[in-house]
N, C-alpha and C positions, 0 to 999 in steps of 0.2 A: 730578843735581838741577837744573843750570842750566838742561838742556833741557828739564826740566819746566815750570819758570818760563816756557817761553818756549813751549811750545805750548799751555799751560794758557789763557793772556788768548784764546789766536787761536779755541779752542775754542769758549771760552763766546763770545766775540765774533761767533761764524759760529752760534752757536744762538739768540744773542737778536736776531741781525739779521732771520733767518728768522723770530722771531716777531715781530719789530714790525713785519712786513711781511703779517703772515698768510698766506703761502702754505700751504695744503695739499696734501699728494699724495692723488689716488684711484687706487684698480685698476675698470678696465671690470669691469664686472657680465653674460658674457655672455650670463647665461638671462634677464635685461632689457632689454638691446639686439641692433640690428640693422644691419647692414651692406647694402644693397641698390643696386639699379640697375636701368637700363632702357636701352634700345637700340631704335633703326628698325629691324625687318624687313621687307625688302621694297619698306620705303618708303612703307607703309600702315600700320601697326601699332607698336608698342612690347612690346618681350619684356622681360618685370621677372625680375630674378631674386638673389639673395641671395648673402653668405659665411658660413656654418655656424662659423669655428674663427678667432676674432681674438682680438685680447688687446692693452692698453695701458696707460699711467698719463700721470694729469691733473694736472698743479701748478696750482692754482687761488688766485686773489689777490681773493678779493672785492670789495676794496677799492682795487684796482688788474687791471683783466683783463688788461691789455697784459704783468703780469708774468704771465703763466698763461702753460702750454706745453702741447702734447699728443705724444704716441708711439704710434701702434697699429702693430701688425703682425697680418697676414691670411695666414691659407695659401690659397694661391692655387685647391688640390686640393681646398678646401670649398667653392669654385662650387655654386651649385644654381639649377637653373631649371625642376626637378619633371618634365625630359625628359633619361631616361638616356642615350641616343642626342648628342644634345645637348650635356650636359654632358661626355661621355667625348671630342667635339670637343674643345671649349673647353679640354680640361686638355693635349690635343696640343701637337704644335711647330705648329699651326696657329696658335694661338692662344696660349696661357697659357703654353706648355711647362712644364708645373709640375716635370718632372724636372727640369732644367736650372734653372730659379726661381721655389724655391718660395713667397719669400716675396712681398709686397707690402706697403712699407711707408712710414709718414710719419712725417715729422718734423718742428714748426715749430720756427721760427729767429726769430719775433716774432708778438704778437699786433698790430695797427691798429684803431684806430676808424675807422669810415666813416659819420661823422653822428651814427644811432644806435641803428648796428649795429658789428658787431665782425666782422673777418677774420684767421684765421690763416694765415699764411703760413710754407711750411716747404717740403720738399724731398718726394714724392712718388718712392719707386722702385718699379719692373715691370717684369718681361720683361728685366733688366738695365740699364734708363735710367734715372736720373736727373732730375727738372727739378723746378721750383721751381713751386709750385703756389696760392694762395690758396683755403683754405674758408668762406664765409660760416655764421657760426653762432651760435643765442643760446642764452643759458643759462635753462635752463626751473627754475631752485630747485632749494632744498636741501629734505631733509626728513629725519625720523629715523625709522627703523623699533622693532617693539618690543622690539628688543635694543638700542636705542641707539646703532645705527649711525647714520651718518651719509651718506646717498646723494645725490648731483650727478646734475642730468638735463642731456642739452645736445643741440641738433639742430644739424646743419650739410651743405650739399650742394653740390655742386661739379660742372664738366662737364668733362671730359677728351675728348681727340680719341686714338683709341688709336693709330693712324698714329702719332703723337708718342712712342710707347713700344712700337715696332717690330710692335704686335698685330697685322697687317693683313693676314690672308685675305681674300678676298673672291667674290664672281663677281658678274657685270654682268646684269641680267636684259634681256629681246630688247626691252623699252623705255629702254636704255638707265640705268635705275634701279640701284642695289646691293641684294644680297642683305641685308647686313649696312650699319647706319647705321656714320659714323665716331666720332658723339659719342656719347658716353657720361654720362649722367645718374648722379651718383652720390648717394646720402643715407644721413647720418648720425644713429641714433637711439641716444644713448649714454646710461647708466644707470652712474656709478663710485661705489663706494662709499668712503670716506676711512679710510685704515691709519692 
């Protein structure tokens, strides 16, 4: 009975905290969003190309963003760049190793204002590394469908160097140029809907 008394205050105290702070959680919506990229080839060009199979959840604070967080994880084997050849590269020890790690995934550790715009910043893992990454992102609205869900839009894009997460095949073309660029262009078109 006493230990009632005594977890009962903490209970309610941790569920009316969460709401006078408004945080909601969403789940990514993924037949709404997209996961995309692009990369130099050549040196001349930009190769765009997508991840097919992600998944995450959004604590979103309206009325505070800096309390918001986000968590995606990406399988790494849903590469697609609409060239089979290509893509069966990229999922190699050349590149991805996706036996070896499958997944790819983020994690922020805080949101920041930047004037006014907002960054997340969180831990980035691939290929087995680790680092700490900022994504610039705004929140495109709420709105409700006609079951009375409730859906969060939010864009965010970010450029990673893949040398920095061991990615880095390459070959050098006879002008001295790379086959493959180092940055990587990454954007985020997210659609979560609120559980």
């Amino acid at each position: 009975m006493k230990c009632t008394r005594r977890i009962l205050p903490i209970f309610l105290g941790l569920f009316f905290f969460s709401t006078a702070f408004g945080a909601d959680t969403y789940s990514i919506d993924p037949a709404h969003s997209s996961i995309g990229f692009s990369v130099r080839h050549m040196v001349i060009s930009n190769v765009k190309g997508r991840f097919t199979d992600f998944s995450g959840t959004l604590i979103y604070d309206e009325k505070d963003l800096s309390k918001s967080s986000v968590e995606i994880t990406i399988k790494a084997a849903s590469i697609n760049t609409d060239v089979k050849q290509r893509d069966d590269h990229l999922r190699s020890g050349d590149f991805f190793d996706v036996a070896k790690y499958p997944d790819i995934t983020f994690k922020s550790t805080r949101v920041d204002k930047k004037g006014e715009a907002y960054v997340a910043i969180g831990i980035l893992t691939m290929h087995g590394v680790a680092k700490e990454v900022a994504i610039a992102f705004k929140i495109g609205g709420k709105a409700r469908d006609g079951s009375g869900a409730t859906h969060l839009g939010a864009e965010g894009t970010l450029k990673v160097n893949r040398q920095d997460y061991g990615v880095a095949w390459n070959r050098t073309l006879d002008d001295g140029g790379l086959m493959v660029g180092n940055d990587v262009q990454l954007e985020l078109n997210i659609e979560a809907v609120k559980k």
